[in-house]
C-alpha positions as CSV (number, residue, x, y, z in Angstrom):
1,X,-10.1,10.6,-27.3
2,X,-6.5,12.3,-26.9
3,X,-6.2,15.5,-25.8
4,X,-4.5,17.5,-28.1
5,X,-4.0,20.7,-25.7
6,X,-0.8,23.5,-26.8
7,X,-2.1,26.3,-23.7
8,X,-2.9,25.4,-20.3
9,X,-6.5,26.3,-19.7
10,X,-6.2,29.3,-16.9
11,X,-3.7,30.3,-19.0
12,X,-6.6,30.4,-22.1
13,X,-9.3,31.3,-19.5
14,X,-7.6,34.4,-18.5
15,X,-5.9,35.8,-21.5
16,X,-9.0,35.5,-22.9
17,X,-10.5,38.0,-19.9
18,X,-8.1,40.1,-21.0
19,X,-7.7,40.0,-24.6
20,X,-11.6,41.0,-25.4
21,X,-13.0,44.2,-25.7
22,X,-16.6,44.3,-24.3
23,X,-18.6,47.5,-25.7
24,X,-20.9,48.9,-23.1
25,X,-24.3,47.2,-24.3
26,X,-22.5,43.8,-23.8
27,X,-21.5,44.6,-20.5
28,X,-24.6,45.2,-19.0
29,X,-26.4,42.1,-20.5
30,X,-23.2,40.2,-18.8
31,X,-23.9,42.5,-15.5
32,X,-27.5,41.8,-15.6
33,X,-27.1,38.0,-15.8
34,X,-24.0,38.2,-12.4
35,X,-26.6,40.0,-10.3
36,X,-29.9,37.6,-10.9
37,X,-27.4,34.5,-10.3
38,X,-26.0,36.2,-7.5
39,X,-29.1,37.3,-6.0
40,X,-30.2,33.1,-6.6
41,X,-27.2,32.3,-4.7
42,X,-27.7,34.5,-1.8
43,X,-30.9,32.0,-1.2
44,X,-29.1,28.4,-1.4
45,X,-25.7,28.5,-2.6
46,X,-26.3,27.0,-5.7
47,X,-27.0,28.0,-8.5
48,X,-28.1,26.1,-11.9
49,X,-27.0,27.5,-15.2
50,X,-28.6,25.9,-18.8
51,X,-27.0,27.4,-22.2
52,X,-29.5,26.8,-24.9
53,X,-28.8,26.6,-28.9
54,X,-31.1,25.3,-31.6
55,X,-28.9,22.1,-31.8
56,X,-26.6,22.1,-28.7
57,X,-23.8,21.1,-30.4
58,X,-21.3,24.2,-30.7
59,X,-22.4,27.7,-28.6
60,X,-24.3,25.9,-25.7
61,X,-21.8,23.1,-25.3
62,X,-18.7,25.8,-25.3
63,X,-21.0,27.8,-22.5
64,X,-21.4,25.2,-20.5
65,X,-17.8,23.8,-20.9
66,X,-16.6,27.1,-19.8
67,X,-19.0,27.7,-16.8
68,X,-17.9,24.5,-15.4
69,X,-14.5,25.4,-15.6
70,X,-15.1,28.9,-14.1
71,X,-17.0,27.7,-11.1
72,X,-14.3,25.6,-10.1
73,X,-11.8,28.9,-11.2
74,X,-14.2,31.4,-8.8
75,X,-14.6,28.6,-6.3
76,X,-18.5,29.3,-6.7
77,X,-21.3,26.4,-6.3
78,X,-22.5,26.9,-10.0
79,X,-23.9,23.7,-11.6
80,X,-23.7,24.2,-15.8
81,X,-25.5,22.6,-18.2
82,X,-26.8,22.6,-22.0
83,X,-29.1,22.0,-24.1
84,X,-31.2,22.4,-27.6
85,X,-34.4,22.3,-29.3
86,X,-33.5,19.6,-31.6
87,X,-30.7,16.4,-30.7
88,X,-27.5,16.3,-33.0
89,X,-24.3,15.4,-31.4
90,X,-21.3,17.7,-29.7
91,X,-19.9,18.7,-33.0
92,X,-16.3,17.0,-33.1
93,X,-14.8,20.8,-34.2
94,X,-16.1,22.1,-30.9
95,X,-14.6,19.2,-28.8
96,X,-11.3,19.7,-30.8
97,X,-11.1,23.6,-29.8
98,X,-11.9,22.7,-26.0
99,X,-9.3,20.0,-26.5
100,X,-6.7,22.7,-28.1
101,X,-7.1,24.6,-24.5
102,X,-6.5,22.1,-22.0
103,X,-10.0,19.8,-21.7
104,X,-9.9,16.3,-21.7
105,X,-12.3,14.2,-23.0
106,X,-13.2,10.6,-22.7
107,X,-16.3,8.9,-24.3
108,X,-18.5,7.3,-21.7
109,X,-20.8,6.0,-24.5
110,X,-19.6,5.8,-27.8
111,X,-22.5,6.3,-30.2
112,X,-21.8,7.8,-34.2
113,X,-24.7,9.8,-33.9
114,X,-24.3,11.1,-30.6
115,X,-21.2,10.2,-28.4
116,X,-21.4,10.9,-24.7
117,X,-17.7,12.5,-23.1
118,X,-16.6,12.8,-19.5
119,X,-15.1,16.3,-19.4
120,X,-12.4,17.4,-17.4
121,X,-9.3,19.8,-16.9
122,X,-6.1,19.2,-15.0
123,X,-7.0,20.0,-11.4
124,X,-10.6,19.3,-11.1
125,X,-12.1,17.3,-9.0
126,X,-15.2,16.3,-11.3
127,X,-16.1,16.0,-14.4
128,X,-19.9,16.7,-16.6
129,X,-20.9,14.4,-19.3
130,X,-21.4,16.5,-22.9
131,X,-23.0,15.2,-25.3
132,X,-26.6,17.2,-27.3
133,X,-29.9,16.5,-25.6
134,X,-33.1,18.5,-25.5
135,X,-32.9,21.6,-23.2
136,X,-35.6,20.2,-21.1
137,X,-33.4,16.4,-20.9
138,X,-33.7,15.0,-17.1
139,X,-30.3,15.5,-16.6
140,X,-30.4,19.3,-16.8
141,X,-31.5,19.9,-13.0
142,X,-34.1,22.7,-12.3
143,X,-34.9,25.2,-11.3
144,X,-32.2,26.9,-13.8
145,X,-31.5,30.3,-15.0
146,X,-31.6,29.7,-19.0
147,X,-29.2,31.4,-21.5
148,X,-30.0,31.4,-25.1
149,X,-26.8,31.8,-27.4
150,X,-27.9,31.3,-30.6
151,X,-30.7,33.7,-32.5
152,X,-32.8,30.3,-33.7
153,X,-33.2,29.3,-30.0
154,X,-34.3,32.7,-28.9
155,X,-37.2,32.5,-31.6
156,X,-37.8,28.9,-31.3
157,X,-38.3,28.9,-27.3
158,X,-40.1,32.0,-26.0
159,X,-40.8,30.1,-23.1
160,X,-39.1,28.3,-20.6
161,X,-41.6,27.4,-18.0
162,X,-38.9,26.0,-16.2
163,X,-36.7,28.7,-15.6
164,X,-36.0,31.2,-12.9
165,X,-34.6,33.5,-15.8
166,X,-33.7,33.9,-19.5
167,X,-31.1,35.6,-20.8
168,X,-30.4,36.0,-24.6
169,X,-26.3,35.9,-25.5
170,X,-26.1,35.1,-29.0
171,X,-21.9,34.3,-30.3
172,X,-21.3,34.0,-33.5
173,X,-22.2,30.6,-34.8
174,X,-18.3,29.2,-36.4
175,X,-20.5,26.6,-38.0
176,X,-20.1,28.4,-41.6
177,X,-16.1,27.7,-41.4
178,X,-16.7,23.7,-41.6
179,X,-14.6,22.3,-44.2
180,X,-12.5,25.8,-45.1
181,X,-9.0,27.0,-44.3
182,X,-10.3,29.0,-41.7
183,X,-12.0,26.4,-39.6
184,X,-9.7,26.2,-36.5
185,X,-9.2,29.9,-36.3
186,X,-12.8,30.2,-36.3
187,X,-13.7,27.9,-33.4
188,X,-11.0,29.2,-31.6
189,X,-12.4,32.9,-31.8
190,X,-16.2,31.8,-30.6
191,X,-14.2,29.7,-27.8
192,X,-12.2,32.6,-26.5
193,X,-14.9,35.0,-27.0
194,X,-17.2,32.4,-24.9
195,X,-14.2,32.1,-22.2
196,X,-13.8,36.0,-22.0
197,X,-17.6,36.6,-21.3
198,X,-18.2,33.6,-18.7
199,X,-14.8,34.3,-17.0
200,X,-16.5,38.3,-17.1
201,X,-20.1,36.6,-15.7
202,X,-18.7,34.8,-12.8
203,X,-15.8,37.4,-11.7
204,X,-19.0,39.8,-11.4
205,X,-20.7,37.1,-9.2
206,X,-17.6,36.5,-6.9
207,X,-17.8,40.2,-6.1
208,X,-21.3,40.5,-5.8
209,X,-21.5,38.1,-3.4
210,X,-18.3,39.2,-1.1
């Protein structure tokens, strides 16, 4: 799959950091979830993140796209992955607005349900394979702190015996702009919004831990 990028993505990483306006409330959810990975990291160096959605195709797969990107930005051993209560497939609007910023993408498996892409960025060193899977799929490594980011996900798993933590960060879902004029603006204001709060969650654990 081309990549079809018009911004590097630093550039997109950190104008997003800067272009978003966090109200107070948001900020502390963002705090609280930098000090429990921090304090995780104090005890191994490493830490597992999972971003949960109902059908980890848009929100979750954004998440963890942008936490792998920030770990290697905040030089942090942080290990992202993603998942959903149900299987669909990495929605080909969400790989097209990660493409638009600078992430390349190349299927490893080609399936027309579900297609499996090696993602990467100019500069890193490795890649993670995105494609939708259960939250609980063997290739999400545990322990893991879990993030929820969609409201069906928060009410469809209550629990997570698996995980050290769960936080709830719902984004607005840009699923309702399929198919309409507004479509790419719409994935491209959940991606940057996604961006400015994970660039906000790991420049909190780089202090935290200096």
């Amino acid at each position: 799959m081309p990549k079809t990028s018009t911004i590097s993505t630093e550039n997109f990483f950190k104008l997003a950091s800067k272009k978003i306006k966090l109200n107070e409330d948001r900020k502390r959810i963002l705090f609280k979830i930098s000090e429990t990975v921090a304090n995780e990291y104090a005890k191994s160096n490493l830490v597992n993140l999972n971003f949960i959605c109902t059908h980890n195709s848009r929100r979750s797969q954004l998440g963890q796209v942008w936490a792998f990107y920030a770990a290697n930005y905040f030089d942090l051993n942080i290990h992202a992955f993603s998942g959903g209560t149900e299987v669909t497939a990495f929605y080909r609007n969400t790989v097209k607005t990660l493409q638009s910023v600078g992430f390349d993408f190349k299927v490893e498996d080609f399936s027309h349900q579900n297609p499996k892409y090696l993602i990467s960025f100019i500069g890193s060193k490795k890649t993670i394979l995105g494609f939708s899977k259960r939250f609980d799929n063997e290739i999400n490594v545990e322990p893991y702190i879990a993030i929820t980011t969609c409201n069906n996900a928060d009410k469809n798993c209550p629990f997570i015996p698996t995980a050290i933590e769960r936080f709830h960060l719902p984004f607005t879902d840009p699923k309702d702009s399929d198919g309409t004029p507004e479509q790419t603006a719409a994935y491209l204001k959940t991606n940057e919004q996604i961006a400015a709060e994970v660039y906000y969650i790991f420049a909190e654990i780089r202090n935290l831990i200096n």
